[in-house]
C-alpha positions in Angstrom: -42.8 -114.2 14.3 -40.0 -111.0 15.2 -38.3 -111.8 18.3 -36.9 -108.3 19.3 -33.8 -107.8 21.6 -33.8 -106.9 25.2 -33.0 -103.0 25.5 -29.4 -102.8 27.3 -29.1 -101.4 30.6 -27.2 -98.8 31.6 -23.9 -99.8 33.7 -21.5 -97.6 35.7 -19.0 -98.8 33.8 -20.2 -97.5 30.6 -20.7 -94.1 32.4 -17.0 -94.0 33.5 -15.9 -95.3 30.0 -17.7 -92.2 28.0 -16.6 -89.3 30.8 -12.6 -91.2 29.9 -13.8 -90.4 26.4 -15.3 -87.2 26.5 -12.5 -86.2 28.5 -10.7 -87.4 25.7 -12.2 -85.5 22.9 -13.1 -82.1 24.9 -8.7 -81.3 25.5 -7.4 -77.9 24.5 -4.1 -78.2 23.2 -1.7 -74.8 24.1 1.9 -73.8 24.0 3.0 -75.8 26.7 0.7 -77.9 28.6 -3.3 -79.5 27.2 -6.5 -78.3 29.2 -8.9 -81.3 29.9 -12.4 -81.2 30.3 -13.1 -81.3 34.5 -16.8 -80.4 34.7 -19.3 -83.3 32.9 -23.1 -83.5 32.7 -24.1 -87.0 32.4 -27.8 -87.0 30.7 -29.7 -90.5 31.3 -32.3 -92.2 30.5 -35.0 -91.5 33.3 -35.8 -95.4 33.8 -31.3 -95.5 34.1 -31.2 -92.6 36.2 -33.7 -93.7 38.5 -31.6 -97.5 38.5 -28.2 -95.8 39.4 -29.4 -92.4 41.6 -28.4 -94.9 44.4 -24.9 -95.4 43.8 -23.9 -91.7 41.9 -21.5 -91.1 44.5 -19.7 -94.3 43.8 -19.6 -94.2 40.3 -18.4 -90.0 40.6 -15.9 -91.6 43.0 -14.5 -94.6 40.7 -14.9 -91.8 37.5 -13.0 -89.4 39.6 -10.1 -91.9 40.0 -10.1 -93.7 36.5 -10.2 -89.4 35.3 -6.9 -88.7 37.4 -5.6 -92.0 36.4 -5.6 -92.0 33.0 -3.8 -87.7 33.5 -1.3 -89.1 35.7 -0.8 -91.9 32.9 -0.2 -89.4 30.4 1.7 -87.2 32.3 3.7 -90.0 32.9 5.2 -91.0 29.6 5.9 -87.9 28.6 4.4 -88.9 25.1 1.0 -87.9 23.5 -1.9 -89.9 23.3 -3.6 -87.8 20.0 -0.5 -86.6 17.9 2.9 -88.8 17.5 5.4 -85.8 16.6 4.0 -84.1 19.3 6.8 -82.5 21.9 6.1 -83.2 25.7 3.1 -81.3 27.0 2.1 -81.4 30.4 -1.9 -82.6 31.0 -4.5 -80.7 33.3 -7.4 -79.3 34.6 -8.2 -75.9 35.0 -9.9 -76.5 38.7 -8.6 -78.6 41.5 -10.7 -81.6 41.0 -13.4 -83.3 38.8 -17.1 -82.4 38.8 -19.9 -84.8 38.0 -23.3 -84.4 38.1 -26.1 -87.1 36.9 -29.4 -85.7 35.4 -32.7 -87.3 34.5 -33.1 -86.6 30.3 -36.4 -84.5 30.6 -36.5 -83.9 26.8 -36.7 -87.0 25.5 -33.6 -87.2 23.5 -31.7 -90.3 25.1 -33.0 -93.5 25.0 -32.8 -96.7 27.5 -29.5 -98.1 27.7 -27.6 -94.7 26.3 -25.7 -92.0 27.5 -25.1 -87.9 26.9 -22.4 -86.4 27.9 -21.3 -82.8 28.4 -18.0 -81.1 29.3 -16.9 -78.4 30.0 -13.1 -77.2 30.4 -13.4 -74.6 33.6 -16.5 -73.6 35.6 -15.8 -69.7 34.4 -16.4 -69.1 31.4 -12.9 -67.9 28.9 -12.3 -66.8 25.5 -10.9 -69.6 23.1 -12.1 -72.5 26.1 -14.5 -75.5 24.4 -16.3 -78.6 25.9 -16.9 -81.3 24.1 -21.0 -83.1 23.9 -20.4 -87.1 23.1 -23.3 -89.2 22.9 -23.2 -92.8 23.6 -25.8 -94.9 20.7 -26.3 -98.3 21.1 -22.6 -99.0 21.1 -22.0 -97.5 18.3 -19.9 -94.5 16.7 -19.4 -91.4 18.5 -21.0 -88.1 18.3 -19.2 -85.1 18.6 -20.0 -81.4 18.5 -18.0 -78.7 19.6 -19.6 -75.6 21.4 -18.2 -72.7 23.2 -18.1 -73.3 27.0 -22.2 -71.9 29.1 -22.9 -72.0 32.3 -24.0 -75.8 33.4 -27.4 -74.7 34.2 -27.8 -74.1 30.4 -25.8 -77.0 29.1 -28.9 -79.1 28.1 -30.1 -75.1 26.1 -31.1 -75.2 22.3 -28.9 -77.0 20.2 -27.3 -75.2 17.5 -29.0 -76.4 13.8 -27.0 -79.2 12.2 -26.3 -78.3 8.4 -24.6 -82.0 7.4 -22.8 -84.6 9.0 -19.8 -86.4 8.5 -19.2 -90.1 9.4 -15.6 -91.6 8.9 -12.9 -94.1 10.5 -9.7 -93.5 11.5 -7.2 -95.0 14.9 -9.5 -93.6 17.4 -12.5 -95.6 15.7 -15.4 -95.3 13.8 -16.4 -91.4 14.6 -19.9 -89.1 13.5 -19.2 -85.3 13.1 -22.2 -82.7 12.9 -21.9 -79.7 10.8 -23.3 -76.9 13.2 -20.9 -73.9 11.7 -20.1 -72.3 7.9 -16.8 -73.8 7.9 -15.1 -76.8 8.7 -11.0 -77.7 8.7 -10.1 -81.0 8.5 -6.3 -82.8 8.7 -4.4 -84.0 11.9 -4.1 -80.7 13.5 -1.1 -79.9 15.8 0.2 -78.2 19.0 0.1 -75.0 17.4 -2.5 -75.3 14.5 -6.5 -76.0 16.3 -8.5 -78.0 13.5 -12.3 -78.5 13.9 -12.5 -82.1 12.5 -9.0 -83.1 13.8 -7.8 -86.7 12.3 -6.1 -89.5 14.6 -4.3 -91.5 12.0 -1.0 -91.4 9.8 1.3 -87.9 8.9 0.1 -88.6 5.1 -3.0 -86.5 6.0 -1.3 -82.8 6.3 -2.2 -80.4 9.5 -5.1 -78.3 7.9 -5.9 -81.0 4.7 -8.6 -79.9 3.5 -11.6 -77.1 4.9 -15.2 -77.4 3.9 -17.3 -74.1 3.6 -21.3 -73.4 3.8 -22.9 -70.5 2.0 -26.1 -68.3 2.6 -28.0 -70.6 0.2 -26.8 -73.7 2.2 -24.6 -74.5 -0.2 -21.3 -76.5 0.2 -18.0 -76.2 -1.7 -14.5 -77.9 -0.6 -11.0 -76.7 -0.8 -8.0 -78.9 -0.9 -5.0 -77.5 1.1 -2.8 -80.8 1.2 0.4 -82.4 -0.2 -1.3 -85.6 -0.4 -4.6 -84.7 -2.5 -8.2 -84.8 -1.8 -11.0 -86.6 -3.4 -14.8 -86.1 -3.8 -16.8 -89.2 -5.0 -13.1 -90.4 -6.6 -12.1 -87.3 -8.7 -9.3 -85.8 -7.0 -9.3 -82.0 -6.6 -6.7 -79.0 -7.9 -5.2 -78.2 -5.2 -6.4 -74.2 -3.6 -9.6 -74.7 -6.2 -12.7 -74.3 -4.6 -15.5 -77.3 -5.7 -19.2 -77.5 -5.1 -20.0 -80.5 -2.6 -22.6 -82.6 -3.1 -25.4 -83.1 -1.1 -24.0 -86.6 -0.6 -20.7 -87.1 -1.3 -17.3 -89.9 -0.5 -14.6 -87.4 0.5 -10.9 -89.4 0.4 -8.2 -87.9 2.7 -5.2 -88.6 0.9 -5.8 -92.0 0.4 -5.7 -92.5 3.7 -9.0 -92.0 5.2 -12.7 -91.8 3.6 -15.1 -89.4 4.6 -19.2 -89.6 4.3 -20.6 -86.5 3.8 -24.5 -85.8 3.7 -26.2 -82.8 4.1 -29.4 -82.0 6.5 -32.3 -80.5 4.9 
């Protein structure tokens, strides 16, 4: 006899938690100051949505205020929360205050007890401006995909084919990445250097360490760009030589931090 466990309800506070880290994940680092997300759609289950429709305004207004928090916190300090040589950047939003909207998941893609989030960075839509989409599964790593900014009314619009995926853990946590373009740089990233797979950890993993590309056939190859080396399934690589990838591969970041790498077929 299987007991099976009780699906877990959705809470406001897990709602406010994921818009803190989507807001999180979504900023847009420039010269002088970082753009946060300020326009989420928060995608429920329809059972959850129907349990917290109720109470939306309170949890926008306690979002709203952990949101503006959490700027004013960083802001603050003067010292950055994503990159530790980074020089004093002012935090904000590109509109006067914080949109939130609740929807009922009519497609079927998120289950009891999770959450889907996305963001966008200004209601007008600008060259070089991204949102970030995290989805919340049962408590478990993060998904994140990066798409140019669309009107909200089409935020929920065909999602872009994903080619691979990338799961790894670094000091943010345990993290998913989907592969939805041809190519992919990977390192830590910095105020002047935009990576697409950007690295939280230590300043052995260089800016741009390494960049994945995806041929016509579907085909993968690698390219090691670092001081510190980079590994596939423990060989390391030459560095500027461009290797075939596996389908399914153990990519090491110099030493520092593993990534899984599996293609979608």
């Amino acid at each position: 006899m299987s007991s099976k466990q009780p699906q877990t309800r959705i809470s406001g506070q897990t709602i406010v938690n994921e818009l803190v880290r989507n807001m999180e994940l979504g900023r847009l680092e420039m010269q002088y100051s970082v753009l946060l997300p300020c326009i989420f759609s928060v995608y429920l289950h329809p059972d959850d949505y129907a349990r917290v429709i109720g109470v939306q305004d309170l949890i926008r207004e306690d979002a709203c205020r952990a949101l503006s928090a959490l700027m004013a916190e960083w802001n603050g300090t003067g010292k950055s929360l994503f990159r530790r040589d980074a020089k004093r950047k002012t935090y904000r939003i590109a509109q006067s205050d914080w949109f939130i909207e609740l929807f009922s998941d009519s497609e079927g893609a998120v289950p009891r007890g999770d959450i889907e989030i996305h963001s966008e960075l200004n209601d007008v839509e600008q060259p070089g401006y991204r949102g970030a989409k995290t989805t919340f599964i049962e408590r478990e790593p993060s998904v994140t995909s990066m798409r140019p900014s669309r009107p909200r009314d089409a935020t929920r619009g065909l999602a872009p084919r994903v080619f691979a995926e990338i799961r790894y853990q670094d000091d943010s946590g345990p993290q998913t990445y989907l592969v939805t373009q041809g190519e992919v740089s990977i390192g830590r990233g910095g105020d002047d250097l935009w990576v697409d797979l950007p690295l939280y950890t230590s300043d052995e993993i260089s800016r741009e360490h390494a960049r994945l590309r995806r041929d016509a056939s579907g085909r993968f190859t690698i390219v090691d760009q670092s001081r510190n080396g980079t590994w596939v399934n423990g060989r390391r690589l030459s560095q500027g030589a461009e290797v075939e990838l596996p389908d399914h591969a153990e990519i090491g970041i110099a030493e520092v931090v593993k990534l899984t790498f599996e293609v979608r077929r």
